[in-house]
Z-matrix of the N, CA and C atoms (Angstrom, degrees):
N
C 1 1.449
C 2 1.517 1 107.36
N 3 1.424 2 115.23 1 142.13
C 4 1.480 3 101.19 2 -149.37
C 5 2.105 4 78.28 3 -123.03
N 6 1.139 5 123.85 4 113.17
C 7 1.642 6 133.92 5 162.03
C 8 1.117 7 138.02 6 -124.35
N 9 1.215 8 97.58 7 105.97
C 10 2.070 9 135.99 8 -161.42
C 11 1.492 10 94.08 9 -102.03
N 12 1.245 11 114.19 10 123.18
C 13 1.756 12 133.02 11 146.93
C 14 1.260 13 110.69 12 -95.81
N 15 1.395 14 121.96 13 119.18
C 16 1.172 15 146.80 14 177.26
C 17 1.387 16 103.97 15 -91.26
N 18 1.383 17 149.15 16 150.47
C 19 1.314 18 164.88 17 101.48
C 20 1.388 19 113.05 18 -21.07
N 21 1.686 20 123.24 19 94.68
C 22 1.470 21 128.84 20 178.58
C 23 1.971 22 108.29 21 -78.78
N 24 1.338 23 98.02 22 106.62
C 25 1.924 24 85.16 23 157.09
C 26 1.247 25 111.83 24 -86.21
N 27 1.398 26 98.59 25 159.20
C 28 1.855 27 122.69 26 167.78
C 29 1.630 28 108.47 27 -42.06
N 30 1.462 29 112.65 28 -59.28
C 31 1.481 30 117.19 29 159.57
C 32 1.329 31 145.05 30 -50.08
N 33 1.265 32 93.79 31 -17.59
C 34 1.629 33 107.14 32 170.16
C 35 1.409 34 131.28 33 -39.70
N 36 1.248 35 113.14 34 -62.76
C 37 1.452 36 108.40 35 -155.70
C 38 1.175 37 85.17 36 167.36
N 39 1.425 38 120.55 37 129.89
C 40 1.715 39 158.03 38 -154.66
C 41 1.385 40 104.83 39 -88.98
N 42 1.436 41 99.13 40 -59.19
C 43 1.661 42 133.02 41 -168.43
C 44 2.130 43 94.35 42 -61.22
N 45 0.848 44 118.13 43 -76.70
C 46 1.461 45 150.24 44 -168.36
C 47 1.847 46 84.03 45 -44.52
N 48 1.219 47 114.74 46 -63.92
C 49 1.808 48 124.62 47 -171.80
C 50 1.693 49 87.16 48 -72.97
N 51 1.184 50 145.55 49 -0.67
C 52 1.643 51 131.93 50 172.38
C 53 1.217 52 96.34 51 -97.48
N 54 1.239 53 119.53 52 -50.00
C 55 1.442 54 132.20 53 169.56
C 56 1.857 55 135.48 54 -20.72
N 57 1.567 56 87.69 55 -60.34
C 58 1.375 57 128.12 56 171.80
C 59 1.416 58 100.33 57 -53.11
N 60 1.686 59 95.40 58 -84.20
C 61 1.975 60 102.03 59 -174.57
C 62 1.243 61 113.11 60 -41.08
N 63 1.357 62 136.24 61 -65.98
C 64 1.259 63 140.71 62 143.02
C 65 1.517 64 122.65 63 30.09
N 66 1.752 65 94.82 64 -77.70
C 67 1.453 66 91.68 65 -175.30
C 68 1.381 67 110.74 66 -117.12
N 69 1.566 68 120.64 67 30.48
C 70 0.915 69 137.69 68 123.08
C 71 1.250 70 136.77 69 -46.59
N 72 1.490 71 112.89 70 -75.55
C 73 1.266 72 102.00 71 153.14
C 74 1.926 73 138.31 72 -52.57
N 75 1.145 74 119.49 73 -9.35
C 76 1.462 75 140.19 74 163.09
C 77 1.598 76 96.92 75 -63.21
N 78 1.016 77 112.45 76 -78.74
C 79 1.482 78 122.29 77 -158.77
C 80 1.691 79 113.03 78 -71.72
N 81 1.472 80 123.42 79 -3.07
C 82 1.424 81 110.19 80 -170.84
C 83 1.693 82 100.18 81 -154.01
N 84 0.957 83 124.42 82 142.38
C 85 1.747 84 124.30 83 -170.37
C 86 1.214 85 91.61 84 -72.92
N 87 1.553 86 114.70 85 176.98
C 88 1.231 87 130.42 86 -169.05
C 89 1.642 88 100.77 87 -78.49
N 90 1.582 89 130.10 88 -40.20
C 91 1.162 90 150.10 89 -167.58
C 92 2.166 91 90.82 90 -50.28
N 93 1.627 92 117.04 91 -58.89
C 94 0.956 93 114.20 92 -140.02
C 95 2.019 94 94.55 93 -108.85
N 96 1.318 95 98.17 94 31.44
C 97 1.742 96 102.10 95 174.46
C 98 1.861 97 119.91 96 -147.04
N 99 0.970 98 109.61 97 157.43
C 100 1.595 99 95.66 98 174.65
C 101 1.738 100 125.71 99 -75.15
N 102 1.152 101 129.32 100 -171.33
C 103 1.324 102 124.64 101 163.75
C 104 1.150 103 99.46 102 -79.14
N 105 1.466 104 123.12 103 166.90
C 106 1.180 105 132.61 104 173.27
C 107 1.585 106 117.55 105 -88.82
N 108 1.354 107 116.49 106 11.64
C 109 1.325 108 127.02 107 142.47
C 110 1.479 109 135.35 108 -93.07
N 111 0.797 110 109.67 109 -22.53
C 112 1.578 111 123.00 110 149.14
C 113 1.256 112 129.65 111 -98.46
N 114 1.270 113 115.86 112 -17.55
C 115 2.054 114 101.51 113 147.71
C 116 2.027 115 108.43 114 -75.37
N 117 0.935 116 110.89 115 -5.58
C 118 1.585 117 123.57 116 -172.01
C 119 1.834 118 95.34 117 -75.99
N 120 1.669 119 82.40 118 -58.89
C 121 1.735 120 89.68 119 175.22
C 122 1.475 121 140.80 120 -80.20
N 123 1.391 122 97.32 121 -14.55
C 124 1.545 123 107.82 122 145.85
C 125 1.096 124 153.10 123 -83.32
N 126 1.458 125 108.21 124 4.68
C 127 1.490 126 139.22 125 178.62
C 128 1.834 127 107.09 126 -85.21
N 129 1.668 128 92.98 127 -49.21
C 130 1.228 129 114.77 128 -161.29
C 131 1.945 130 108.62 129 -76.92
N 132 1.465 131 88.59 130 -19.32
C 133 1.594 132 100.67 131 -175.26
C 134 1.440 133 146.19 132 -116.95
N 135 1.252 134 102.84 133 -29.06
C 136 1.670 135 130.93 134 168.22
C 137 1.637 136 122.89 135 -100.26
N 138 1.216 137 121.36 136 110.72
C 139 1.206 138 142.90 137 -133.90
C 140 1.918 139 91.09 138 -100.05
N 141 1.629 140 122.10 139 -12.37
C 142 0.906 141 117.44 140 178.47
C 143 1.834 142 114.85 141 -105.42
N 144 1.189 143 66.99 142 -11.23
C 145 1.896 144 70.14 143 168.09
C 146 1.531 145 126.47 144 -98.46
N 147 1.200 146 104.26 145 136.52
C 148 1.885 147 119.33 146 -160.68
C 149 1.126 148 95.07 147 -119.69
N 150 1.425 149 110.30 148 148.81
C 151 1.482 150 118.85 149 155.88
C 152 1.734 151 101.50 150 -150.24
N 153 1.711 152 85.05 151 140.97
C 154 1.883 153 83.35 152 -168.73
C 155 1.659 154 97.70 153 -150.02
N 156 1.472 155 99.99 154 127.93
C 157 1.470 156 128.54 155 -174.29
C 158 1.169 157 91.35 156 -70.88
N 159 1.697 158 78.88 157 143.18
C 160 1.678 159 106.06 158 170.75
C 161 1.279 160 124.09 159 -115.54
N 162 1.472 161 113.30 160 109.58
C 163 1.798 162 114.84 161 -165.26
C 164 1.808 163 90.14 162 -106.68
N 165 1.325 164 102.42 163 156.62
C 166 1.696 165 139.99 164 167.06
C 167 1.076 166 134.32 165 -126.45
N 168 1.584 167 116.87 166 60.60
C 169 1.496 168 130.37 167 169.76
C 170 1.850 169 86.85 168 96.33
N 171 1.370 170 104.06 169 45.07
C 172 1.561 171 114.84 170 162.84
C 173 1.341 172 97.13 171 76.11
N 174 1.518 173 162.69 172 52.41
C 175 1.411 174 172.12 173 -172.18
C 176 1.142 175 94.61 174 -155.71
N 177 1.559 176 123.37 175 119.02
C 178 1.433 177 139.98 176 164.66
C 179 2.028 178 91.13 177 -67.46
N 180 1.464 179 86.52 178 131.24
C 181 1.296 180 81.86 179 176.01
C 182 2.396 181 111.09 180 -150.44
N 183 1.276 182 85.53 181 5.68
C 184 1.270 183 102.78 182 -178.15
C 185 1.658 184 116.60 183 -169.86
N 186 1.566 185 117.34 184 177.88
C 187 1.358 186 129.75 185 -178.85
C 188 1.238 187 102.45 186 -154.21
N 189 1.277 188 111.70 187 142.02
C 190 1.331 189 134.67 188 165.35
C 191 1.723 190 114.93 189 -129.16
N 192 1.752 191 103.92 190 130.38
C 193 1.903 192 106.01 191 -172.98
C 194 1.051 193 94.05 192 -114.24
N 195 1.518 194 106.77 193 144.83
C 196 1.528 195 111.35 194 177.95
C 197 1.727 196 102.38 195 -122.56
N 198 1.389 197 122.36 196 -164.90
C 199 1.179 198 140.96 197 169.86
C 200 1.619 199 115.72 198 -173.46
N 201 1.286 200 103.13 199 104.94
C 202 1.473 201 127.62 200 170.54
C 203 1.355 202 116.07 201 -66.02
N 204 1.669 203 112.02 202 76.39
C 205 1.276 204 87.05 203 175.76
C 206 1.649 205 107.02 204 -134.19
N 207 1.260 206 123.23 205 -148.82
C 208 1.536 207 107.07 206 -138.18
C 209 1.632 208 108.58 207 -77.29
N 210 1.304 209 119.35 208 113.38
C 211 1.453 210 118.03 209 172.06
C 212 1.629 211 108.78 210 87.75
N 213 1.280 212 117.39 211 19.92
C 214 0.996 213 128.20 212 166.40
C 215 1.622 214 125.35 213 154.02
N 216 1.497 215 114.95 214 146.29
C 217 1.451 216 137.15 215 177.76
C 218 1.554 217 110.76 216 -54.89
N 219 1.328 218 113.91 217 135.31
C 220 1.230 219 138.15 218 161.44
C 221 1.604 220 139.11 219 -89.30
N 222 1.342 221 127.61 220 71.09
C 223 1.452 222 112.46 221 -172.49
C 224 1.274 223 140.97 222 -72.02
N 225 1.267 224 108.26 223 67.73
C 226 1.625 225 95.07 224 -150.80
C 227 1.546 226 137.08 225 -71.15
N 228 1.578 227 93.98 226 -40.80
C 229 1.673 228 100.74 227 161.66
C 230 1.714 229 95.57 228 -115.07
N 231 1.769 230 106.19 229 158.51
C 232 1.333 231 125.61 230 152.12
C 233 1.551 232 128.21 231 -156.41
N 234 1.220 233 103.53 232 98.71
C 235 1.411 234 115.71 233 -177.66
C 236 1.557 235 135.65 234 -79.75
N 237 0.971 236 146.04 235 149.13
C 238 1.363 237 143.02 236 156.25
C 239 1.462 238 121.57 237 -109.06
N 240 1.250 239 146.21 238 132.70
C 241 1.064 240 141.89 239 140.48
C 242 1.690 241 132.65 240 -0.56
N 243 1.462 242 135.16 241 56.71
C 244 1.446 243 111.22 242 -149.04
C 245 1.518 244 112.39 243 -46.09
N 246 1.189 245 137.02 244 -37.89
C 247 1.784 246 111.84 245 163.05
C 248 1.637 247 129.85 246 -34.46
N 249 1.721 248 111.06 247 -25.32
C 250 1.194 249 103.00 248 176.59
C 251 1.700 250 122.67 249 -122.75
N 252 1.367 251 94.66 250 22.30
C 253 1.709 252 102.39 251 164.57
C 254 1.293 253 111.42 252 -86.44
N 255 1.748 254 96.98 253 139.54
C 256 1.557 255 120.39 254 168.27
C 257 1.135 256 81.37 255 95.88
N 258 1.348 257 141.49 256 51.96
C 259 1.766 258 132.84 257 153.96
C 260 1.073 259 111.62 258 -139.93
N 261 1.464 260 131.20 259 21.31
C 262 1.346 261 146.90 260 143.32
C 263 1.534 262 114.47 261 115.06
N 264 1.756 263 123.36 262 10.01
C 265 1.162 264 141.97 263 -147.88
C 266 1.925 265 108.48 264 -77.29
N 267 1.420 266 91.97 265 -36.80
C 268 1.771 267 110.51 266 168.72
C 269 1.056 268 111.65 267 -62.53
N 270 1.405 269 113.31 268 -72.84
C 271 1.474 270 115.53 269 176.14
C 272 1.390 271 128.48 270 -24.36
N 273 1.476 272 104.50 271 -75.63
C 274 1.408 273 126.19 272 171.57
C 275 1.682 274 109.07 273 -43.61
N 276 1.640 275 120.19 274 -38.53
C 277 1.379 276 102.68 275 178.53
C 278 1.463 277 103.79 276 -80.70
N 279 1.433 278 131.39 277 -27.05
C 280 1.583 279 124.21 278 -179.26
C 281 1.895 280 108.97 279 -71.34
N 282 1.213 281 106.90 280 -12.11
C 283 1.621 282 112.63 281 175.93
C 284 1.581 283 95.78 282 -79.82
N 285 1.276 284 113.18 283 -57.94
C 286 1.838 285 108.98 284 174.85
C 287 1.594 286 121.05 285 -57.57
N 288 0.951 287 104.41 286 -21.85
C 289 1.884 288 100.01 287 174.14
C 290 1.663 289 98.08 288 -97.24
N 291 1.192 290 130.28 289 -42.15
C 292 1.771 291 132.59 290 161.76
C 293 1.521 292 98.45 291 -39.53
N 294 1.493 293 149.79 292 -58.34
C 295 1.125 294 134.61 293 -161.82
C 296 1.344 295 109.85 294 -119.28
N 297 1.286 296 152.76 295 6.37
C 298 1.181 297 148.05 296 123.16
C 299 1.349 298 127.24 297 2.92
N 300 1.642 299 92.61 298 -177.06
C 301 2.074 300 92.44 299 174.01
C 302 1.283 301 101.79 300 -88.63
N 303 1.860 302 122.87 301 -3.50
C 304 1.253 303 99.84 302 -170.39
C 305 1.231 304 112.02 303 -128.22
N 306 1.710 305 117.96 304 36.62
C 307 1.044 306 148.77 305 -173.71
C 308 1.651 307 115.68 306 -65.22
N 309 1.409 308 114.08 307 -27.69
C 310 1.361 309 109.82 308 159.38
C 311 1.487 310 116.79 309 -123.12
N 312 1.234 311 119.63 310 66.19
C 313 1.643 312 142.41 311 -173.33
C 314 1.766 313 85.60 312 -127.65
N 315 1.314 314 109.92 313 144.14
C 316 1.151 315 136.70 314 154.20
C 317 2.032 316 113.71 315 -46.67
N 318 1.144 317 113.39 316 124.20
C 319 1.288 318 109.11 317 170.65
C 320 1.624 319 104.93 318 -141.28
N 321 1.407 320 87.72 319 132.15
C 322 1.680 321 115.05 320 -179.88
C 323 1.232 322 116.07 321 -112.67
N 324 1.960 323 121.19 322 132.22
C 325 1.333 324 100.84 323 178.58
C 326 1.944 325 92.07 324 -148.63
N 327 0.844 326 112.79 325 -167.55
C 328 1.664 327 123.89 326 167.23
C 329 1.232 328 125.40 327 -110.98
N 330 1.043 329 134.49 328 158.32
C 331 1.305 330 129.93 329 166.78
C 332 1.819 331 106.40 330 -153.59
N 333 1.425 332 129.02 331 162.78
C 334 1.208 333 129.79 332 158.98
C 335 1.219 334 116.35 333 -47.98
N 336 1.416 335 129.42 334 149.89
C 337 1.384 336 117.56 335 150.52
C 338 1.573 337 120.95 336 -76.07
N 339 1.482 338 117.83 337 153.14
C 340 1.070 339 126.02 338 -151.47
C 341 2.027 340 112.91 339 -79.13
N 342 1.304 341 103.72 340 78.06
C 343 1.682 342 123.74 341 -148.52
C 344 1.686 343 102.07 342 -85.15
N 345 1.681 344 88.74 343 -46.05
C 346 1.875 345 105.03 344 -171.73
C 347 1.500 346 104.50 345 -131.91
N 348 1.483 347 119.85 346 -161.47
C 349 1.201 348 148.54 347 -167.30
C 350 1.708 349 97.25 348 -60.93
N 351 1.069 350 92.90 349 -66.32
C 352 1.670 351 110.75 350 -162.37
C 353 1.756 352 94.46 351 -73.73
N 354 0.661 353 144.56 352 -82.86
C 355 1.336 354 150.40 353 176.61
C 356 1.490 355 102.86 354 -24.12
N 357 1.243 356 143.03 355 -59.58
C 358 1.579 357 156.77 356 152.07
C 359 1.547 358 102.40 357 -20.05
N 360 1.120 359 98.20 358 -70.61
C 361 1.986 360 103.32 359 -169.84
C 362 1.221 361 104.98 360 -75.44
N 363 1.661 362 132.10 361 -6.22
C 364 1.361 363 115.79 362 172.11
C 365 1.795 364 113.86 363 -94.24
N 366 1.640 365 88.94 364 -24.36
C 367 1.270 366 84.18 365 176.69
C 368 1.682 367 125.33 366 -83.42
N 369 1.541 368 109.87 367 -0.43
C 370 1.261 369 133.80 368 164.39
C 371 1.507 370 123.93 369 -66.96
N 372 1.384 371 100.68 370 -45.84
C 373 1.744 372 124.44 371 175.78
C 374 1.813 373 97.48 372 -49.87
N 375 0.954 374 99.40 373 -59.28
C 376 2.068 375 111.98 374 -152.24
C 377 1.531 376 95.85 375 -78.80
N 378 1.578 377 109.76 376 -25.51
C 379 1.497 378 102.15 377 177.33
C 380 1.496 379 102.73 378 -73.63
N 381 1.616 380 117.45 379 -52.30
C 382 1.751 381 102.75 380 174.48
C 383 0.944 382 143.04 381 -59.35
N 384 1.796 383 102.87 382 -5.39
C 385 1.769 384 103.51 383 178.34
C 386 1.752 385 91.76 384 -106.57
N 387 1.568 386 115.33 385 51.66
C 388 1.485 387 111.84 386 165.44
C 389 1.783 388 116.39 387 77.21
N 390 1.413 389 121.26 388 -19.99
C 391 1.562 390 99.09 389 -165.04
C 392 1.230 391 85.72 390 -93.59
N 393 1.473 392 101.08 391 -179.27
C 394 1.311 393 134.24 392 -158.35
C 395 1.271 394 122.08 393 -130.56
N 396 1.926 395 127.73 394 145.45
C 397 1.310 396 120.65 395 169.53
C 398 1.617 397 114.96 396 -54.75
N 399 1.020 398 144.15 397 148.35
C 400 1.484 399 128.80 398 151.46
C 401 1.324 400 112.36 399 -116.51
N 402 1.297 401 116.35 400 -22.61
C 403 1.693 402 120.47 401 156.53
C 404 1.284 403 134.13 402 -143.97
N 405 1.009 404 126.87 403 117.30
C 406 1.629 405 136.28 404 165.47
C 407 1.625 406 115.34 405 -49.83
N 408 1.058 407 113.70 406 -15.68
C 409 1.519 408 128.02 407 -174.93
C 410 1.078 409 171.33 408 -122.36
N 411 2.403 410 76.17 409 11.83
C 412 1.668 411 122.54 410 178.88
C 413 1.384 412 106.11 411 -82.65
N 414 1.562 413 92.57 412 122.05
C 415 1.268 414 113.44 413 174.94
C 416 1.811 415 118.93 414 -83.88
N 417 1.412 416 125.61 415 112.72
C 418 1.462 417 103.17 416 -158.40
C 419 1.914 418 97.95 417 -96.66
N 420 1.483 419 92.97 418 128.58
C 421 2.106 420 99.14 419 -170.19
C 422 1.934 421 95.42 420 -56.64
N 423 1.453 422 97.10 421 141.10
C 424 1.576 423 101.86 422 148.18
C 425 1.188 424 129.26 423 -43.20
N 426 1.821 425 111.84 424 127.89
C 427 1.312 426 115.64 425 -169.99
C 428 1.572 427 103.18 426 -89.52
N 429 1.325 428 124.93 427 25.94
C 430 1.246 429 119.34 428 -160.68
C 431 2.032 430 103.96 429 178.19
N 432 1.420 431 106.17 430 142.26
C 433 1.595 432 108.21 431 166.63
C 434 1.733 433 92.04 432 -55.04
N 435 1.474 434 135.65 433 -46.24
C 436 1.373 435 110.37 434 -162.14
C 437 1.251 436 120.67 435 -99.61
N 438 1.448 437 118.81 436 19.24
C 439 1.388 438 127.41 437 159.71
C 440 1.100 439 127.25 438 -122.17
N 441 1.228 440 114.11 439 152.93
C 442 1.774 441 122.13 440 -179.50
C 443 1.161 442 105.10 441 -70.96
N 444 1.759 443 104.38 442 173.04
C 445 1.312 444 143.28 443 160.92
C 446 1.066 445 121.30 444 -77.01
N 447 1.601 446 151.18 445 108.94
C 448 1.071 447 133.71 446 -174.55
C 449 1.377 448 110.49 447 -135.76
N 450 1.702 449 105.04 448 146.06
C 451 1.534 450 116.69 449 167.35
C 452 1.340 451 123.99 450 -39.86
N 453 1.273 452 117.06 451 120.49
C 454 1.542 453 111.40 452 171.95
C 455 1.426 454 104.43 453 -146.23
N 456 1.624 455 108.19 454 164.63
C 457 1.727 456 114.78 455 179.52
C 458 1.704 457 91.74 456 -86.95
N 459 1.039 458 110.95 457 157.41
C 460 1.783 459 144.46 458 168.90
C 461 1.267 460 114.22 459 -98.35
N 462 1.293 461 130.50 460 95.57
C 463 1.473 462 120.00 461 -165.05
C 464 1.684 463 91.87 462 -110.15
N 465 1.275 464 107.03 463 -173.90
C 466 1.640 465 129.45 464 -169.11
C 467 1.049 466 127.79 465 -165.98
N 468 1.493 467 137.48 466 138.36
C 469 1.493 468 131.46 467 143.31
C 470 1.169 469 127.85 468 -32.64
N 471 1.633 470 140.17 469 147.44
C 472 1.197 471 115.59 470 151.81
C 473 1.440 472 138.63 471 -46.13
N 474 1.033 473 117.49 472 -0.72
C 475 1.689 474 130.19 473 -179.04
C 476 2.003 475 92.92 474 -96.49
N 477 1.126 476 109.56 475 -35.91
C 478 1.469 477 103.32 476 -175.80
C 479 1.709 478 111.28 477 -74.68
N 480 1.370 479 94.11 478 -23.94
C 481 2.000 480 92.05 479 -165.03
C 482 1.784 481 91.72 480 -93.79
N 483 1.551 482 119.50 481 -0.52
C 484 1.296 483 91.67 482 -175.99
C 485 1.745 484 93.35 483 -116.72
N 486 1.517 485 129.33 484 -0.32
C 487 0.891 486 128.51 485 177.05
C 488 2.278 487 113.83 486 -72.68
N 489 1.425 488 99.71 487 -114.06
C 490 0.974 489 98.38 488 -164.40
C 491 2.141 490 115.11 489 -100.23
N 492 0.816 491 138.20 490 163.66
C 493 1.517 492 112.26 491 -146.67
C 494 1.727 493 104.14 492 -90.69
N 495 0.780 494 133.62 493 -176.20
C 496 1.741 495 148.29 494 -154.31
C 497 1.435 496 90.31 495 -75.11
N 498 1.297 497 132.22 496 -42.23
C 499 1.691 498 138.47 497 -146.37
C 500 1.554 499 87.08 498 -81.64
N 501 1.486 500 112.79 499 -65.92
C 502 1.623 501 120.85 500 170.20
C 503 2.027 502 119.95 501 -19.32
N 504 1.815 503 76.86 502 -62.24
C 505 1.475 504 73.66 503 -171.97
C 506 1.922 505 107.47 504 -73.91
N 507 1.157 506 112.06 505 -42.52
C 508 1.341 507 122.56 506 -173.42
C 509 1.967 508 91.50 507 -32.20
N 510 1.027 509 99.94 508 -67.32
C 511 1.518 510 111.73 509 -149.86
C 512 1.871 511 105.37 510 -63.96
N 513 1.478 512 107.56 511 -23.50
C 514 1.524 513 108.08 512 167.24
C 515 1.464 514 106.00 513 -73.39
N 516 1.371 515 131.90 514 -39.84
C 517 1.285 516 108.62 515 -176.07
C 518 1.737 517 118.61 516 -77.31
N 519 1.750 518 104.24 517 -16.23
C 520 1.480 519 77.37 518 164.50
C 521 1.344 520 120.48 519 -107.04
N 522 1.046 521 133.24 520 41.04
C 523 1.611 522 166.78 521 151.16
C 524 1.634 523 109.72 522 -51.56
N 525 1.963 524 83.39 523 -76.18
C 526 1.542 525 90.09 524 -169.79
C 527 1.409 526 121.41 525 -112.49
N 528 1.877 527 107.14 526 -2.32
C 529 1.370 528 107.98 527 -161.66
C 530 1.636 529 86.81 528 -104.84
N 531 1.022 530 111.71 529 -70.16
C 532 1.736 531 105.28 530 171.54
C 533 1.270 532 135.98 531 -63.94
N 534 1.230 533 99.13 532 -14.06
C 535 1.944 534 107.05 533 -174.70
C 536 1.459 535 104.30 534 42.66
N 537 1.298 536 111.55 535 68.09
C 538 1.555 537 152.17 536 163.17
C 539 1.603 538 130.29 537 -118.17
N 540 1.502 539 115.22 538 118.96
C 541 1.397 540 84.31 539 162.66
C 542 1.742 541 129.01 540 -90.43
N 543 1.203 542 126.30 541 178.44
C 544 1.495 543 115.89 542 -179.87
C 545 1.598 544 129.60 543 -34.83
N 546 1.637 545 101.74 544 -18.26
C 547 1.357 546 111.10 545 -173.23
C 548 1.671 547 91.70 546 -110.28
N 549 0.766 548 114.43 547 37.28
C 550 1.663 549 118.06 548 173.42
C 551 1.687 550 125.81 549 45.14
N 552 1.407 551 114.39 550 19.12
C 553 1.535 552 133.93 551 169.05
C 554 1.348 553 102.71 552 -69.47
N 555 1.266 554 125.81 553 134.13
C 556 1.581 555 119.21 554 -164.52
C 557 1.811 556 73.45 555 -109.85
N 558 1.824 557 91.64 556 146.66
C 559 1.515 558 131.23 557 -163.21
C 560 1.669 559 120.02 558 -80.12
N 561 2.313 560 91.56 559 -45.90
C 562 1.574 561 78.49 560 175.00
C 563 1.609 562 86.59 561 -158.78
């Protein structure tokens, strides 16, 4: 199985960015994603935010968003195609960011806490490819006046759980990812 992440521009392709939102919105409640005018405008504007397609023997079949920011990676969304989950497509992209150039960089991401079925086996997945809880007690800020705040775990690389502590990272993503402060007052 051959899995290439490509680097998506804003200019790219219309179709490919409908694509994206799409199963974006499929894969994550409204609570835990942006509008699709403000992921539109964060594509178009923030120089630390990535998003990079996921092909399977040349078939776009997923996305993964990142955020480069200081002293360590951001995962914020990662999707699959539901036709092509459970065929090893995650894995294989967490083996490509595991051996990469940025393979010993800190990586931070979210996940549900482990409530149901699906939530259980994902948080099972990320434990076998090595990362780690770093908090039981990250609260993730509203991406929106009409959505909540919700509880979520803080997971990590081993480079993240031995780097700087959960509070650190917690507080950069709502810094730069929410433009929040810790008490959830948005910044600017």
């Amino acid at each position: 199985m051959g899995i290439v992440l490509i680097p998506f521009r804003w200019a790219d392709d219309g179709d490919k960015l409908a694509f994206i939102y799409q199963l974006m919105e499929e894969a994550f409640p409204a609570a835990e994603r942006r509008s699709r005018r403000d992921f539109e405008a964060l594509l178009a504007s923030e120089p630390r935010f990535l998003l990079h397609l996921i092909y399977r023997d040349e078939a776009l079949v997923g996305f993964l968003s990142t955020w480069h920011l200081e002293g360590f990676y951001y995962g914020e969304h990662f999707a699959i195609l539901p036709t092509e989950r459970n065929r090893g497509i995650g894995r294989e992209v967490l083996h490509l960011l595991k051996s990469g150039a940025a393979s010993s960089i800190p990586l931070v991401f979210e996940i549900e806490p482990p409530l149901d079925e699906w939530s259980r086996r994902r948080l099972a997945f990320y434990e076998s490819m090595g990362m780690q809880v770093l908090s039981r007690t990250y609260i993730q800020p509203s991406y929106g006046e009409d959505r909540p705040a919700i509880p979520l775990y803080l997971m990590g690389n081993e480079w993240a759980a031995k780097g700087q502590d959960s509070e650190h990272y917690a507080q950069e993503l709502y810094r730069h990812v929410y433009c929040k402060t810790p008490g959830g007052e948005k910044i600017y």
